[in-house]
C-alpha positions as CSV (number, residue, x, y, z in Angstrom):
1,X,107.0,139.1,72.9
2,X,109.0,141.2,75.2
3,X,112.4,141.7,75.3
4,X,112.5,142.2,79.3
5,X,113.6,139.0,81.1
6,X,111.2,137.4,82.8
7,X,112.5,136.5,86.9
8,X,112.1,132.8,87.4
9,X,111.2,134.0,90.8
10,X,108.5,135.7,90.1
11,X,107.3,132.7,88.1
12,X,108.0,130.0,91.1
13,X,105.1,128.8,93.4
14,X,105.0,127.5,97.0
15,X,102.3,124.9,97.2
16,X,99.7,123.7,94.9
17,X,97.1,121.2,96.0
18,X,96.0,118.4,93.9
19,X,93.5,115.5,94.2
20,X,95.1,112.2,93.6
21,X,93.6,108.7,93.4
22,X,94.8,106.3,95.8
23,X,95.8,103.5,94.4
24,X,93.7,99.8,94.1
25,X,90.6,101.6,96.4
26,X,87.5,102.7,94.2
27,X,86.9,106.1,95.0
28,X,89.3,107.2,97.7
29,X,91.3,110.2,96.6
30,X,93.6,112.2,98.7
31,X,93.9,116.0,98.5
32,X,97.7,116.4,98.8
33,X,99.7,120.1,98.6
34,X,103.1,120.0,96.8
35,X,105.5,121.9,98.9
36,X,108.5,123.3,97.1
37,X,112.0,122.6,98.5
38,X,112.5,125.7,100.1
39,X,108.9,125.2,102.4
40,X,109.8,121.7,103.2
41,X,113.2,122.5,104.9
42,X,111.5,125.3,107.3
43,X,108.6,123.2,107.9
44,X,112.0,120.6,109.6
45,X,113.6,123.4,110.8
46,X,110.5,124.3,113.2
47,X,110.7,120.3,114.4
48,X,114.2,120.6,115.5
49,X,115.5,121.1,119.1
50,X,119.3,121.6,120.1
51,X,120.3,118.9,122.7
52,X,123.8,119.0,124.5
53,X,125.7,115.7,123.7
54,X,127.0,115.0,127.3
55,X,130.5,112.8,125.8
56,X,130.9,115.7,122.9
57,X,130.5,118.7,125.0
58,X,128.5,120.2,122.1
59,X,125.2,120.8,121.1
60,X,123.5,118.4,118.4
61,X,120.4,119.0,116.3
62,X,117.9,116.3,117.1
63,X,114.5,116.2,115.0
64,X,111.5,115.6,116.6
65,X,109.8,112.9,114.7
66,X,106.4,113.2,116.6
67,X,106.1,116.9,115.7
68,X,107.7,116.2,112.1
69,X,104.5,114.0,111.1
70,X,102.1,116.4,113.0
71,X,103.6,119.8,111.0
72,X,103.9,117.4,107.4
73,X,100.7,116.0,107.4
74,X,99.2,119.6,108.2
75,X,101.4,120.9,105.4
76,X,100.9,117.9,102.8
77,X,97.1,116.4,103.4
78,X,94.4,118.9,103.0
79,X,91.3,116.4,102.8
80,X,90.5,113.1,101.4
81,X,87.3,111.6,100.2
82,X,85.7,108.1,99.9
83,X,87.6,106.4,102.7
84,X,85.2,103.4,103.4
85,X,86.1,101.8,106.7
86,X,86.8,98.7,104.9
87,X,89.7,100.0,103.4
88,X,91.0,101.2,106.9
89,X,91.1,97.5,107.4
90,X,93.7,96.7,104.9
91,X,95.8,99.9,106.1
92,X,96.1,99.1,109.5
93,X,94.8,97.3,112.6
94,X,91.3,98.6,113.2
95,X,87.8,97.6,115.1
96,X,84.9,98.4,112.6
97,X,83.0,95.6,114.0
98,X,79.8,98.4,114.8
99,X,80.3,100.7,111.5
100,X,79.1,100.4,108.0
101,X,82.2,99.1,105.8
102,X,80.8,101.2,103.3
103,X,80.8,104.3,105.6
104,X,83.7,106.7,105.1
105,X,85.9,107.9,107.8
106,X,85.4,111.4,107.9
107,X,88.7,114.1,107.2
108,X,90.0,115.5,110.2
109,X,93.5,116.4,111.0
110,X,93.7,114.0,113.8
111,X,92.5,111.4,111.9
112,X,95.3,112.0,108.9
113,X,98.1,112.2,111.3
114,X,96.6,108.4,112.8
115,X,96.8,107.3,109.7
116,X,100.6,108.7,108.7
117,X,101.5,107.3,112.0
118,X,100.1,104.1,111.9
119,X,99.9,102.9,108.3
120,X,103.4,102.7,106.7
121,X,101.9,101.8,103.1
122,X,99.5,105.2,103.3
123,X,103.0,107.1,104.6
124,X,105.1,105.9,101.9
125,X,102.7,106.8,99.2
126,X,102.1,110.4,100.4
127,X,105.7,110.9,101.0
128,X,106.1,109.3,97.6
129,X,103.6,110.7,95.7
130,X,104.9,114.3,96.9
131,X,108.0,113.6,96.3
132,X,107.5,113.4,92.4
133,X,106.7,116.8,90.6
134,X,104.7,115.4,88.0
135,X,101.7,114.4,90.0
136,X,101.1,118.4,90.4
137,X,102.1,119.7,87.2
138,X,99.0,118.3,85.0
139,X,101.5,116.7,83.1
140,X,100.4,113.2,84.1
């Protein structure tokens, strides 16, 4: 043991990426990246603009919510695996009349920020999920 204090700094990471099972569909896991506090306010830093409030007379931060979910689900989702486009139907409003249900929607970028944008329950579980430390510290 060493007598030199260790710097919590030094100890302290940025990110760390876990796979996590979404919950009540077989197989479907999410591979989500843990952002520390300090990472999450300059990813909402570089979504806000400064607009000039006319009855003020001074400028107001405004965030832009379209380029929030773009910059957090490029931050938070990394990949997925085992979405069957059945379970796209019980997440949102979708056509897989021509596909295989037991197909799986392929990872894109696009496609993850579609689905932060359109299904609320998938949202609130990333956003929840992230939100709580011990899903990332093995701890579970």
């Amino acid at each position: 043991m060493t007598d030199t204090p260790v710097s919590l700094a030094s100890l302290m990471t940025p990110s760390k990426t876990v796979a996590i099972d979404y919950p009540g569909y077989t197989g479907f896991s999410v591979d989500l990246c843990y952002l520390a506090r300090e990472e999450l306010i300059k990813l909402r830093k570089k979504c806000i603009t400064n607009k000039w409030n006319k009855k003020t007379h001074q400028p107001e931060e405004e965030l832009d919510d379209e380029k929030f979910v773009v910059e957090y689900t490029k931050a938070v989702i990394k990949g997925w695996k085992g979405l069957k486009y059945r379970y796209l139907e019980e997440l949102l409003l979708v056509d897989i009349s021509n596909l295989d249900p037991e197909d799986n929607l392929v990872y894109t970028q696009e496609n993850a920020e579609l689905l932060m944008k359109n299904a609320t329950s998938f949202d609130t579980w990333v956003t929840d999920t992230i939100g709580d430390l011990e899903n990332f510290t093995g701890d579970k």
